[in-house]
C-alpha positions in Angstrom: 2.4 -22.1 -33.0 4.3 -18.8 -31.9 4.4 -18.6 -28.4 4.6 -15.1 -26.2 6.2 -15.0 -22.6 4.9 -11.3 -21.2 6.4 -10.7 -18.0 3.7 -8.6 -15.6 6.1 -8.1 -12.5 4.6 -4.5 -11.6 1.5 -5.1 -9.8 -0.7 -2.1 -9.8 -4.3 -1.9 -12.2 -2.8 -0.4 -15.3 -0.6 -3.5 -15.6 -4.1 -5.6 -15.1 -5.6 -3.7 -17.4 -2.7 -3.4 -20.3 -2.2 -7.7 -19.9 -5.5 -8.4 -20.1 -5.6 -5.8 -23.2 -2.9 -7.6 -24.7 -4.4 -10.5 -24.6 -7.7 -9.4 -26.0 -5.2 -8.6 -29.0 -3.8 -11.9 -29.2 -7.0 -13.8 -28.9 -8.0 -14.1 -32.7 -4.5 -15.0 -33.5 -4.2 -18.7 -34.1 -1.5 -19.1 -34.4 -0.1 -17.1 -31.5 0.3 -18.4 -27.7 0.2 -15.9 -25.0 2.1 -17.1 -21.5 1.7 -14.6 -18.2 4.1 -14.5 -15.6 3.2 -12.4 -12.7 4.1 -11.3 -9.4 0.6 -10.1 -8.0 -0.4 -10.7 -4.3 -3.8 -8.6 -5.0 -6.2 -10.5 -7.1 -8.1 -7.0 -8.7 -11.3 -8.8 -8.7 -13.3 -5.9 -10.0 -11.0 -5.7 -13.1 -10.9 -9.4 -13.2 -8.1 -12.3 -15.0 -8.4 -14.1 -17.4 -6.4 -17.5 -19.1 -4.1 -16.0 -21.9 -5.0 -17.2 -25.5 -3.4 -20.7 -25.8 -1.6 -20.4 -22.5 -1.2 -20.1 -19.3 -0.8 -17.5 -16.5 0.9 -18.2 -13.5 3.1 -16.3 -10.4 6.8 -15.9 -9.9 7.9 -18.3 -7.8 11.7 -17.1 -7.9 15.0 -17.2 -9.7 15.8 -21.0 -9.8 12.5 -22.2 -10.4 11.7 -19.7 -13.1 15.6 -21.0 -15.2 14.7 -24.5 -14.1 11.2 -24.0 -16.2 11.9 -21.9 -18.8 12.0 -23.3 -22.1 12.5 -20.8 -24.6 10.2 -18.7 -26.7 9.5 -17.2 -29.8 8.9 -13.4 -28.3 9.4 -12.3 -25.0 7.6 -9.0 -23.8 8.9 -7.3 -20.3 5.7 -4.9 -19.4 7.7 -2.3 -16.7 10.4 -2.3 -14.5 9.5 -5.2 -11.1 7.2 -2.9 -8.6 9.1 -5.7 -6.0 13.1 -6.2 -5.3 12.6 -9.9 -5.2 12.4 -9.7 -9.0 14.6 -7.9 -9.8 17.3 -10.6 -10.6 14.5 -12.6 -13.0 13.7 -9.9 -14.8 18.0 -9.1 -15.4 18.5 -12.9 -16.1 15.1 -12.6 -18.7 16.3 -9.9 -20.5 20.0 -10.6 -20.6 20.3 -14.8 -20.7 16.9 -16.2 -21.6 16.8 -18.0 -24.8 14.0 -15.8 -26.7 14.3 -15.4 -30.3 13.4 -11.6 -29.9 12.9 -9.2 -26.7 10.8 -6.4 -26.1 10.0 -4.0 -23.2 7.3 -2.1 -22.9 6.8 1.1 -20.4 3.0 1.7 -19.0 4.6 3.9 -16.7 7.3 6.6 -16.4 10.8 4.9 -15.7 11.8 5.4 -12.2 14.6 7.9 -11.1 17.7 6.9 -9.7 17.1 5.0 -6.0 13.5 5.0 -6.9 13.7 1.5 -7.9 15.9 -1.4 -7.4 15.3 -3.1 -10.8 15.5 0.0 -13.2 19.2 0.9 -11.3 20.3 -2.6 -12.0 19.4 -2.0 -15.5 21.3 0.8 -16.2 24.1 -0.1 -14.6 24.4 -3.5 -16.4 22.5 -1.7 -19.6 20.2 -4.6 -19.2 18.2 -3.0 -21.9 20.8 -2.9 -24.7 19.7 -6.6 -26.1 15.7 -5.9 -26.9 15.0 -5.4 -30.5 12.5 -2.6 -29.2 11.6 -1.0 -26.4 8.0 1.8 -26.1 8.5 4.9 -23.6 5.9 6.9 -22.7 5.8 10.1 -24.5 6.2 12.6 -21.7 9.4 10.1 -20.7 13.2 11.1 -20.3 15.5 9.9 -23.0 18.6 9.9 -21.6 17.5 7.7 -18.1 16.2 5.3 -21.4 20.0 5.2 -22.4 21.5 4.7 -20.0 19.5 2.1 -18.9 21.1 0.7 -22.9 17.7 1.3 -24.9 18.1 4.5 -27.6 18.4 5.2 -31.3 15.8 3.7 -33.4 14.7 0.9 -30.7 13.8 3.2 -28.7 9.9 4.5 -29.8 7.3 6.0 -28.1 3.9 5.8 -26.9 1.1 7.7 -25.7 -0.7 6.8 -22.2 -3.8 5.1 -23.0 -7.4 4.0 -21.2 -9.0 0.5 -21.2 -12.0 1.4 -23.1 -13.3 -2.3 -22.4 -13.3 -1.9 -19.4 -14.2 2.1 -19.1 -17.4 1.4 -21.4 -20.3 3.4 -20.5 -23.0 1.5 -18.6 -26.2 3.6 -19.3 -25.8 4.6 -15.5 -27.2 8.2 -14.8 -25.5 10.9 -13.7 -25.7 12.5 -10.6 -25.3 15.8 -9.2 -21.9 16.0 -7.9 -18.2 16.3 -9.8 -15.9 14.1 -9.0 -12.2 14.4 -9.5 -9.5 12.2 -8.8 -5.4 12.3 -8.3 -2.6 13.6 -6.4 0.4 16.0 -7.7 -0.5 19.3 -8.7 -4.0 19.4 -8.1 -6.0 22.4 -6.1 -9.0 20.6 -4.6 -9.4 23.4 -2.8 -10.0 25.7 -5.9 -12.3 23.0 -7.1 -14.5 22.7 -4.1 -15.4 26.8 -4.2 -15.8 26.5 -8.1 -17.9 23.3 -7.8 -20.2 25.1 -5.3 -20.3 28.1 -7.0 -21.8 26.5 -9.9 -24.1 24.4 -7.6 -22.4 20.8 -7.4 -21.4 18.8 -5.1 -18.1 17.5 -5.1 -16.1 14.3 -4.5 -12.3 13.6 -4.7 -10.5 10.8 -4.7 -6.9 11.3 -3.5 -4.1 10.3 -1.5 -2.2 13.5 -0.8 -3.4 15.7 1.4 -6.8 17.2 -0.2 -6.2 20.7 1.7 -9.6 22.5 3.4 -12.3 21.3 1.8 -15.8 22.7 2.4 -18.5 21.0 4.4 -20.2 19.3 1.5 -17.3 18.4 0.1 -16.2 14.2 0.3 -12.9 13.2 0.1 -11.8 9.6 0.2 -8.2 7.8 -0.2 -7.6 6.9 -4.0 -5.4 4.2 -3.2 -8.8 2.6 -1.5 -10.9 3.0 -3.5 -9.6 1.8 -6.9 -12.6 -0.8 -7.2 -15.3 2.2 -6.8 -13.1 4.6 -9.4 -15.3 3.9 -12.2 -18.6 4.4 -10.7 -17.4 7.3 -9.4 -16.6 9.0 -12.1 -19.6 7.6 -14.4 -22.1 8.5 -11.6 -20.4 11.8 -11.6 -22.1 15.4 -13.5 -18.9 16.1 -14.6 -15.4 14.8 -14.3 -12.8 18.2 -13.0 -9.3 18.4 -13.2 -7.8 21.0 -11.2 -4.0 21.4 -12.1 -2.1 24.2 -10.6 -0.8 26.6 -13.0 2.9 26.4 -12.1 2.6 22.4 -12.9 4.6 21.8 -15.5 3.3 18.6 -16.9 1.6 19.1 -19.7 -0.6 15.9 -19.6 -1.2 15.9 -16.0 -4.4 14.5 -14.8 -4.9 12.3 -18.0 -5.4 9.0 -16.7 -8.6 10.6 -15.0 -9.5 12.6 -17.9 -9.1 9.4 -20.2 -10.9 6.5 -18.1 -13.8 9.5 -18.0 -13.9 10.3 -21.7 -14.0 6.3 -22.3 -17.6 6.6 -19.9 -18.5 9.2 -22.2 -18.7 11.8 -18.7 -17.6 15.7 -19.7 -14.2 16.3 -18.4 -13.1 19.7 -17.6 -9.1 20.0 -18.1 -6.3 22.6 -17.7 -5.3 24.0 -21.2 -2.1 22.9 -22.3 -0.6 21.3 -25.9 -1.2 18.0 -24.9 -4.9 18.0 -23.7 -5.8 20.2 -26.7 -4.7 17.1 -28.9 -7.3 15.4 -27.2 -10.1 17.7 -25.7 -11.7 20.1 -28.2 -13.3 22.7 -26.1 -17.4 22.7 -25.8 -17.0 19.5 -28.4 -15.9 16.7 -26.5 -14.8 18.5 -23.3 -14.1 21.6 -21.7 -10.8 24.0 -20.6 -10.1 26.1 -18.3 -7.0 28.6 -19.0 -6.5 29.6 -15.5 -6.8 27.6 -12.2 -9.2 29.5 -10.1 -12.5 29.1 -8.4 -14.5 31.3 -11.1 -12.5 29.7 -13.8 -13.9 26.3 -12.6 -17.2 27.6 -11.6 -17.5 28.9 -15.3 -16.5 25.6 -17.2 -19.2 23.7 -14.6 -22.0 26.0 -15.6 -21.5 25.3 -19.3 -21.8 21.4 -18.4 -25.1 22.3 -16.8 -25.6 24.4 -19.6 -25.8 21.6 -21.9 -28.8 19.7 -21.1 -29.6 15.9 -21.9 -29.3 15.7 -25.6 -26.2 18.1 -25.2 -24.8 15.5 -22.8 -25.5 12.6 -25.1 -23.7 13.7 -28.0 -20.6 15.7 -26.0 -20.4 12.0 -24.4 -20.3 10.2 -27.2 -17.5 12.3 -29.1 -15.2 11.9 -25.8 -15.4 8.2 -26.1 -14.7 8.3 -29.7 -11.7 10.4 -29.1 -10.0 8.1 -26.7 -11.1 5.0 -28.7 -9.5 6.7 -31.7 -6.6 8.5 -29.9 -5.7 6.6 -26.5 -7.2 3.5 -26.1 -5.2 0.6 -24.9 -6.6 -1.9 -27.3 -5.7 0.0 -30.3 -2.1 0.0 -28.7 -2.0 -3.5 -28.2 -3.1 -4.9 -31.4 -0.3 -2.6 -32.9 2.3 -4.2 -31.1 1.1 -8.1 -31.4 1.4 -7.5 -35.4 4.7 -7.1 -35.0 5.1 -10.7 -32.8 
C-alpha cells in the first residue's frame, strides 16, 4: 500500500473543494492511501469532508507534534503556500527534512508577492522549493517569483484554474429573473446594473469591494458571507455577467465565476479576451461582450432572453461540457494521482 500525505494548510473553499477532488481521484485506487493534514478552523459544511481513501484526515497540531508523528511516506503533496504564520515552519520542515520518497507542490492559487505572505518569503529565501520532483503553477502565474522560490526548468509545469463540477452539478433548479454576478477586482457593477435593467433583469452581486452606486433594484451582498449561498445564486440566476473593466489586464479575470456557472449549465456573459475565447464560444456555450458598457451588456442580456427554453437547455448543456472537458478539477486530479 502507497501511502499519500497532502498537506491542506490554506484554508479557503477552493482548497475544500480541490482535497476533496483529490481524493475522489484516489478512491478507486487500491492500492493507494490518502492522509489529510489541515489547518482549518471553519468546518465548510455546505461543501462538506469527507475520510480520505484508506486514511485519515486530521488538523495541525504544531511543529513538535507533527516531527514526533511523522513517519514517512511514499508521496507527499503540499497543496499552496500556509494561509496562517503558525505553519509556516511545518510546511519548511515538510518540504526540506521529511522523509518522503518524492515531493510535490501544487498551486490552486497565484503565489503571493513579496510581504504578502510569511510562508512563500521563507520559501524563497531558503529555496524551500528546490527539492520537489514537481511542482504545478497556475497558468496566468509569474515564473521568476516560482524560481526564486527554487522551483523552475522542467519541474516547474503548469495548470489551468479549474471548477468542482461535483460539486457545481446542475440541480434541475429553475431560473429566475435576475443576473447575478460575483467578484471583486476590475469589475463595473455599476455598468452592469444599467445594462441589466436595460434589458429588463434584475440584478444581484456578490462582492466584497466596494460595489459603487447601484440602482434601486439592484442587491448587493458581501461575497466573503455568503460563500454557502454562491451556488444557488448563480444557478437560480437568468444569466451569470461578468463585468470586467476594459483597462484590466487579466486576461482570465472573472473565471472562477464564469467556470462554477458553466459547470450549473447557467449562460455566462464574459469580457472578450484570448483566454475566455478558449473556453466560451460566443452564442454556443456562452456569450461576449467586446466592450464594457451598459448597452454592450444590455445587448449580450437580450440575446439570453432571446434564446428561449429549448435554447437554454442546449446552450447549458455545452457550457458544462466545456468546463468538464476543459477545466474541471476532477479531470486535474486524476492526472496528477497517476503519477503517485
Amino acid at each position: 500500500m502507497k501511502r499519500v500525505l497532502l498537506v491542506n494548510f490554506a484554508e479557503c473553499p477552493e482548497n475544500l473543494h480541490f482535497e476533496r477532488a483529490f481524493a475522489r481521484a484516489a478512491a478507486p485506487r487500491r492500492g493507494l492511501a490518502v492522509d489529510v493534514l489541515h489547518d482549518f478552523d471553519y468546518h465548510y459544511d455546505f461543501i462538506g469532508t469527507q475520510e480520505p481513501p484508506r486514511g485519515r484526515r486530521t488538523r495541525y497540531a504544531g511543529l513538535e507534534r507533527l516531527k514526533a508523528s511523522f513517519r514517512g511516506c511514499d508521496a507527499l503533496v503540499l497543496l499552496d503556500f500556509p494561509k496562517r504564520a503558525r505553519c509556516a515552519a511545518a510546511f519548511l520542515w515538510l518540504l526540506r527534512h521529511a522523509p518522503a520518497a518524492r515531493k510535490y507542490y501544487v498551486a490552486n492559487h497565484l503565489i503571493p508577492m513579496p510581504g504578502q505572505n510569511v510562508a512563500a518569503d521563507l520559501a524563497r529565501r531558503w529555496r524551500a522549493l528546490s527539492g520537489v520532483q514537481a511542482g504545478w503553477m497556475l497558468e496566468s502565474d509569474d515564473r521568476t517569483l516560482w524560481a526564486a522560490a527554487g522551483l523552475d526548468g522542467p519541474r516547474l509545469r503548469t495548470r489551468g484554474y479549474a471548477a468542482d463540477c461535483v460539486y457545481y452539478a446542475p440541480s434541475g433548479a429553475p431560473a429566475g429573473d435576475y443576473v447575478f454576478s460575483a467578484g471583486s477586482a476590475g469589475r463595473d457593477f455599476p455598468a452592469l446594473a444599467r445594462g441589466a435593467a436595460l434589458a429588463g433583469f434584475r440584478l444581484k452581486v456578490f462582492t466584497d469591494s466596494r460595489a459603487g452606486a447601484l440602482p434601486a433594484g439592484a442587491e448587493a451582498a458581501p461575497l466573503a458571507g455568503n460563500l454557502h449561498n454562491l451556488k444557488a445564486a448563480a444557478e437560480g440566476a437568468a444569466a451569470v455577467a461578468i463585468p470586467v473593466a476594459d483597462g484590466c489586464r487579466n486576461e482570465a479575470a472573472g473565471n472562477s465565476i464564469a467556470f462554477l456557472s458553466m459547470a450549473l449549465g447557467r449562460p455566462v456573459l464574459a469580457r472578450r479576451t484570448p483566454y475566455m475565447e478558449r473556453f466560451i464560444e460566443d452564442g454556443v456555450n456562452g456569450f461576449l461582450y467586446s466592450r464594457l458598457s451598459p448597452g454592450s451588456l444590455a445587448r449580450g442580456l437580450r440575446r439570453v432572453r432571446a434564446l428561449g427554453p429549448a435554447g437554454l437547455r442546449r446552450l447549458g448543456a455545452a457550457a458544462r461540457r466545456t468546463v468538464l472537458r476543459k477545466a474541471s478539477l476532477d479531470r486535474f486530479c486524476s492526472e496528477f494521482v497517476r503519477l503517485l
